[in-house]
C-alpha positions, 0 to 999 in steps of 0.5 A: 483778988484772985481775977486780979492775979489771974489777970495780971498773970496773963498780962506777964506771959502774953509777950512769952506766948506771942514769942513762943509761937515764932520759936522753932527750937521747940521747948527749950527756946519757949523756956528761955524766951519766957524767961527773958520777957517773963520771969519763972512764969514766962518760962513755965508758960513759954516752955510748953507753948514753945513745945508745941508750936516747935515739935511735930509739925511745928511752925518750922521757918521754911516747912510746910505748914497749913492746908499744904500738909495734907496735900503734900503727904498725899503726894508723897504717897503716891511717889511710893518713897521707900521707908527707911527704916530706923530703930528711934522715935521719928520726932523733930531734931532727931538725925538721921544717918548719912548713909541708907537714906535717900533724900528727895527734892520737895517740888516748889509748889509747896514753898519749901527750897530749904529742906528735902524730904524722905519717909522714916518708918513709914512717916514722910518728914523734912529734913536738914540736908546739911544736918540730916536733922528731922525739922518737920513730920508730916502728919 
C-alpha cells in the first residue's frame, strides 16, 4: 500500500517538477506551478524544486549557464571589475541602486545579449540593465 502511494505521489508532481525546472521566478513560480498541475502536493514540491533551479545560478533564460560559468568568471577576474560594495545579501531579484554601479557588456561569446554584468561585493552577477535586478550570481 505504502509503494502505491509513494508511486502514485511521483505520478502527481512529475508534471510540476518538469515545470519547475523551466521556472526562473525561483520558489514562488514552482509553488503556483505545482499548485496548478498538482494540488497542495505540487506546490509543496514545486516550491522548492522551483527554488533551486530559480535562485542562485539558476537557469535564468538568457544567463550563463553550464561549463560557461567557470569560463566567465575567470574572465571576469582577469578584467579586474572593481567591486561595488553594498550593505545587502548579493542573491538573485535583489536591485541594485542606479547610481555607484558600473554595468559592463558580457562579450557575445557567452550568449548573453540581454543582461550586462558587474561585481557586488566581490561576486560577479548579471543583471537587468532595465531593472538592475540581479537574475544570476556567478558562482
Amino acid at each position: 500500500m505504502f509503494k502505491k502511494l509513494v508511486l502514485i505521489a511521483a505520478i502527481a508532481v512529475a508534471p510540476a517538477v518538469a515545470f519547475a525546472q523551466q521556472n526562473p521566478q525561483g520558489a514562488q513560480g514552482g509553488a503556483l506551478s505545482g499548485g496548478a498541475t498538482g494540488a497542495v502536493g505540487g506546490a509543496i514540491v514545486g516550491g522548492p524544486v522551483g527554488a533551486v533551479v530559480g535562485g542562485v545560478g539558476g537557469a535564468v533564460v538568457g544567463a550563463i549557464i553550464g561549463d560557461q560559468t567557470p569560463r566567465f568568471r575567470q574572465y571576469v577576474v582577469e578584467q579586474r571589475v572593481p567591486s561595488y560594495t553594498y550593505a545587502e545579501p548579493v542573491v538573485v531579484g535583489t536591485v541594485l541602486p542606479s547610481d555607484g554601479v558600473v554595468y559592463r557588456e558580457v562579450p557575445r561569446e557567452y550568449g548573453v545579449t540581454d543582461y550586462r554584468y558587474t561585481v557586488v561585493n566581490q561576486r560577479p552577477v548579471l543583471v537587468d540593465p532595465r531593472t538592475r535586478r540581479i537574475v544570476q550570481v556567478i558562482e
